[in-house]
Every structure is written in structure tokens, then in C-alpha cells.
DSSP file (Angstrom, degrees, kcal/mol; ACC not computed):
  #  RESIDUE AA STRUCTURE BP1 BP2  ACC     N-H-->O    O-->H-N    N-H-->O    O-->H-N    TCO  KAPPA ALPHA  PHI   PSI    X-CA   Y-CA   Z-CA
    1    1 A X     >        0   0    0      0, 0.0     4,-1.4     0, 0.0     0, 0.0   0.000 360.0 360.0 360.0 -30.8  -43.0 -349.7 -207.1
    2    2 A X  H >>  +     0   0    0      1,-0.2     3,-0.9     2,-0.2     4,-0.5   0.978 360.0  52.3 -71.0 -39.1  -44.2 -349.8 -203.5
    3    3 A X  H >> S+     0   0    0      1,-0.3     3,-2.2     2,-0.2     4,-1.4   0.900 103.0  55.4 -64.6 -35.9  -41.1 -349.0 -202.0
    4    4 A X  H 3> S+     0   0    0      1,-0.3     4,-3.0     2,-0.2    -1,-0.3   0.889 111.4  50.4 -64.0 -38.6  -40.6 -345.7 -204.3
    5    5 A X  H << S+     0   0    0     -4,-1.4     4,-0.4    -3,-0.9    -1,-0.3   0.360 101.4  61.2 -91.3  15.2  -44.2 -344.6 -202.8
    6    6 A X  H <X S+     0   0    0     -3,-2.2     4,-0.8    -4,-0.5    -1,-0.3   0.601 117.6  29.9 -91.1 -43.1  -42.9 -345.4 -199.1
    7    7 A X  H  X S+     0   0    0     -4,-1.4     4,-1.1     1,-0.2    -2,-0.2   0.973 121.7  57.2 -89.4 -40.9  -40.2 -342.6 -199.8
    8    8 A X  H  < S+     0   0    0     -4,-3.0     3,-0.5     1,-0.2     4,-0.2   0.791  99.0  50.9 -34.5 -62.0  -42.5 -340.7 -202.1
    9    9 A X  H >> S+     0   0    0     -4,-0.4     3,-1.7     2,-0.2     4,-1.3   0.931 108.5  51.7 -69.7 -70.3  -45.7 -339.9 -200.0
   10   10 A X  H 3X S+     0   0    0     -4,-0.8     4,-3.1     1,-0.2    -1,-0.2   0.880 119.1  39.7 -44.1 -33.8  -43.6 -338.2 -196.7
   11   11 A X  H 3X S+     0   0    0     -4,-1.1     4,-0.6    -3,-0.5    -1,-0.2   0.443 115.5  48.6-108.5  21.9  -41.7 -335.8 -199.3
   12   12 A X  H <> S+     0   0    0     -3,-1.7     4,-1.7    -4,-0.2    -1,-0.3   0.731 114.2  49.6 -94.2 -33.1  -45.2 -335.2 -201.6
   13   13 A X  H >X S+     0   0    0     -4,-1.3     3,-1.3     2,-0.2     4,-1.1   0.976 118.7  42.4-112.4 -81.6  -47.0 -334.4 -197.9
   14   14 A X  H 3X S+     0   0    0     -4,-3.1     4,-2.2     1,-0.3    -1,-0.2   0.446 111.2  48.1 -29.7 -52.4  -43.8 -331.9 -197.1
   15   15 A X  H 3X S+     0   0    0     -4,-0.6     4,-2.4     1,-0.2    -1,-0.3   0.907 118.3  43.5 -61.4 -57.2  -43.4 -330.2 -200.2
   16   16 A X  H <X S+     0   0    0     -4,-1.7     4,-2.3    -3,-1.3    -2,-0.2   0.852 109.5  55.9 -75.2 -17.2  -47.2 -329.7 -200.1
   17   17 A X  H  X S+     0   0    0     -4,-1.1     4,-2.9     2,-0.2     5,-0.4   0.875 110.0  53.6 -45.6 -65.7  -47.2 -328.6 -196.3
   18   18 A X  H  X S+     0   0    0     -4,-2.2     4,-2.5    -5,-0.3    -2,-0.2   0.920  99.4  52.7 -39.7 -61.1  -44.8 -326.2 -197.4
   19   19 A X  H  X S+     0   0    0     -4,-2.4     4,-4.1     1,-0.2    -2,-0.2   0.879 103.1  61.8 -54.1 -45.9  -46.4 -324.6 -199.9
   20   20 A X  H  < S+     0   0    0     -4,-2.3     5,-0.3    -5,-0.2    -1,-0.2   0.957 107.3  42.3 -36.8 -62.1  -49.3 -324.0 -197.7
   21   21 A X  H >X S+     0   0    0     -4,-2.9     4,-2.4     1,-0.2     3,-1.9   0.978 109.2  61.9 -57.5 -59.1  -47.4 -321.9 -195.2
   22   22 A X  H 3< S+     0   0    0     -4,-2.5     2,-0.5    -5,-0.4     5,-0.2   0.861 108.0  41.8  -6.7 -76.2  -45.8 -320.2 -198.0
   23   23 A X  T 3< S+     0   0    0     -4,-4.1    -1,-0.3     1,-0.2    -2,-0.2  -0.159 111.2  50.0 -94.1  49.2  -48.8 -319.0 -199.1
   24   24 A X  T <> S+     0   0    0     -3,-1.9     4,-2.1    -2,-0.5     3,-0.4   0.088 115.8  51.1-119.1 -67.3  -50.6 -318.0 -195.7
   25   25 A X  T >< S+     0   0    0     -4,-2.4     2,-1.8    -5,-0.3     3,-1.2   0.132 105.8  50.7 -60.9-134.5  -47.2 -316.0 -194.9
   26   26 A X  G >4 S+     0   0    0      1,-0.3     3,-1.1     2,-0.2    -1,-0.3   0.053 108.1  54.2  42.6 -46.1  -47.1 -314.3 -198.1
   27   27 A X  G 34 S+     0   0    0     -2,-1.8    -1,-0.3    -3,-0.4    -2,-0.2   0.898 110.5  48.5 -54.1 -31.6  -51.0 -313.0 -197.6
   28   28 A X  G << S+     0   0    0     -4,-2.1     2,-0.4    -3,-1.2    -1,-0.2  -0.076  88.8  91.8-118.4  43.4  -50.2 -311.5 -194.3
   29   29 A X    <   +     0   0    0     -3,-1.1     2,-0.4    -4,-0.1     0, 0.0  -0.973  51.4 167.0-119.3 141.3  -47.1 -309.6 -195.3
   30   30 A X        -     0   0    0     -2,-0.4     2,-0.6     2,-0.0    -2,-0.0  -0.996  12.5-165.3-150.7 137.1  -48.0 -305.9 -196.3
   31   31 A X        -     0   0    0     -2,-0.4     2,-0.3     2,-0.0    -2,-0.0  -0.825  15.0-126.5-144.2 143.9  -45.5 -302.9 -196.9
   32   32 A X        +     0   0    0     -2,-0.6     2,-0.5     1,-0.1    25,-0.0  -0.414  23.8 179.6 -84.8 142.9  -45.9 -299.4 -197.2
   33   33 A X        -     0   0    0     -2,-0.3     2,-1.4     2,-0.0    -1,-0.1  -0.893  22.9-137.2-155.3 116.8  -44.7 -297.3 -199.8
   34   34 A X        -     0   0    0     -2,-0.5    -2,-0.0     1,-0.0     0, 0.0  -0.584  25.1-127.4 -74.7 104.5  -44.9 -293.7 -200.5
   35   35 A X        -     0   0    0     -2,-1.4     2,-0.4     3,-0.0     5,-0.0  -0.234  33.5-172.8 -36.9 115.6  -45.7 -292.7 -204.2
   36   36 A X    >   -     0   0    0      1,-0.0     3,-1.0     0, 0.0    -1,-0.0  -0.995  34.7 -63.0-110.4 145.0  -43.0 -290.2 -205.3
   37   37 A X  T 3  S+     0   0    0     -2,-0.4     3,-0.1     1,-0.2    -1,-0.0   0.214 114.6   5.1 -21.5 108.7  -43.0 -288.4 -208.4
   38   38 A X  T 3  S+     0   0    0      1,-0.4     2,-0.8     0, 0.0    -1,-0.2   0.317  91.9 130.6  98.0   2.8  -42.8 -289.7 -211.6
   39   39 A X    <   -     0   0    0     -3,-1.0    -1,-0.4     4,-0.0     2,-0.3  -0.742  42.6-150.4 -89.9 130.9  -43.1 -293.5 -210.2
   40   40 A X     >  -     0   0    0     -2,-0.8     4,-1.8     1,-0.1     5,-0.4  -0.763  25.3-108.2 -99.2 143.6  -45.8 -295.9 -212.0
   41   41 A X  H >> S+     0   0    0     -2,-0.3     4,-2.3     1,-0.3     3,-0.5   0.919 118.0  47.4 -23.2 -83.8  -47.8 -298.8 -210.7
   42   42 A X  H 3> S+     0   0    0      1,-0.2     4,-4.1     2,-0.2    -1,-0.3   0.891 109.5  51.9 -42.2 -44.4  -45.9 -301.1 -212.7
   43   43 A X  H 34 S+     0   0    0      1,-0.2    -2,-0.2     2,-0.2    -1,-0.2   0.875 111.3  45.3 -60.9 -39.7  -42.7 -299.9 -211.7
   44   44 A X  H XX S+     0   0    0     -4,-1.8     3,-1.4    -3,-0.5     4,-1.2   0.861 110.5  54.2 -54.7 -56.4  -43.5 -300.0 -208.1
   45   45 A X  H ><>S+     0   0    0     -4,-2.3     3,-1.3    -5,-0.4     5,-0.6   0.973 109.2  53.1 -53.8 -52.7  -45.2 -303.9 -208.2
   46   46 A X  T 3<5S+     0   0    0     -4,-4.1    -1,-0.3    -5,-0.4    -2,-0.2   0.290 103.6  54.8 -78.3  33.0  -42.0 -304.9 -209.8
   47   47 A X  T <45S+     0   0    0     -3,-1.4    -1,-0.2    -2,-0.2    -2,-0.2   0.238 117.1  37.4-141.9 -33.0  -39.5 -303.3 -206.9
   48   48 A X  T <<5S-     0   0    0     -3,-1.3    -2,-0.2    -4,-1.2    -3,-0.1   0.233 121.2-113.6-122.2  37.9  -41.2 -305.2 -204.4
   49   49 A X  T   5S+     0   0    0      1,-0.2     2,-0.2    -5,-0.2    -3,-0.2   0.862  76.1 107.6  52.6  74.4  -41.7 -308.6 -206.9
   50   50 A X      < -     0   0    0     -5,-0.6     2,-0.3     5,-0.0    -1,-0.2  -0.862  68.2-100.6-153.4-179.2  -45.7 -308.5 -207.2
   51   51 A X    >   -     0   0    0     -2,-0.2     3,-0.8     1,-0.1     4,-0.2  -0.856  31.9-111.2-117.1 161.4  -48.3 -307.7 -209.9
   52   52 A X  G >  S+     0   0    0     -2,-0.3     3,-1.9     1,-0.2    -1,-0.1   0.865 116.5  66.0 -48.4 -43.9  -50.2 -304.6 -210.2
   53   53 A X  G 3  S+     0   0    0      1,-0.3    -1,-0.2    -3,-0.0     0, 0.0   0.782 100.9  56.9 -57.4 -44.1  -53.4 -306.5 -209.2
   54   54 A X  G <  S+     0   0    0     -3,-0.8    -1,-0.3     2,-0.0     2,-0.3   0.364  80.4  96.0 -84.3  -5.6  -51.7 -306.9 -205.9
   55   55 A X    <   -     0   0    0     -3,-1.9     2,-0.3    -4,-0.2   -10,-0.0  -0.623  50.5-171.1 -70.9 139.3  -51.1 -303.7 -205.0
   56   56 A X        -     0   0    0     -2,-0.3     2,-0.4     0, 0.0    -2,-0.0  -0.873  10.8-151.9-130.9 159.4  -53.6 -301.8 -202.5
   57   57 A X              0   0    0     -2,-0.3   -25,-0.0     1,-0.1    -2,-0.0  -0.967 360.0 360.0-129.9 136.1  -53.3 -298.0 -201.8
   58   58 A X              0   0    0     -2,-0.4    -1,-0.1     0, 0.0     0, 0.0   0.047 360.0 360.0 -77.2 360.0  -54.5 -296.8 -198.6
């Protein structure tokens, strides 16, 4: 059992290192998009792979 948590522990601290950046990089990415006629909210969140919630309009 110890030895499985010798190999365990580096790639549990990676994985979760990872995710952190992931999700830092992913807050500070923003893109602009002009409403054109007859486009909806939803349709637009799924095109760029988000939720409505996550959309801002300037």
C-alpha cells in the first residue's frame, strides 16, 4: 500500500495543479460577439461551448 501512495501523491498533486490553471485561464479568456438577427442566447452560449449564465453583454 505505501508504495501505490509513493506513485499516487506526485500524480493526485499534478492533476490537481492542473486543474487550477485550467480554471484561472478559462476566467480570463473573453470574446466578443456581435448579436445578428434572429440569433438567441442559447444559441450563441452553445457556439462558443458555455452556459447562458456565462455570457456578459457589453
Amino acid at each position: 500500500m505505501k508504495t501505490m501512495n509513493v506513485y499516487l501523491r506526485p500524480i493526485l498533486m499534478g492533476v490537481l495543479m492542473l486543474m487550477f490553471v485550467n480554471a484561472a485561464l478559462a476566467q480570463d479568456y473573453q470574446a466578443k460577439h456581435e448579436v445578428q438577427r434572429g440569433e438567441t442566447l442559447a444559441g450563441i452560449a452553445k457556439q462558443y461551448g458555455v452556459t447562458e449564465q456565462m455570457c456578459k453583454f457589453n
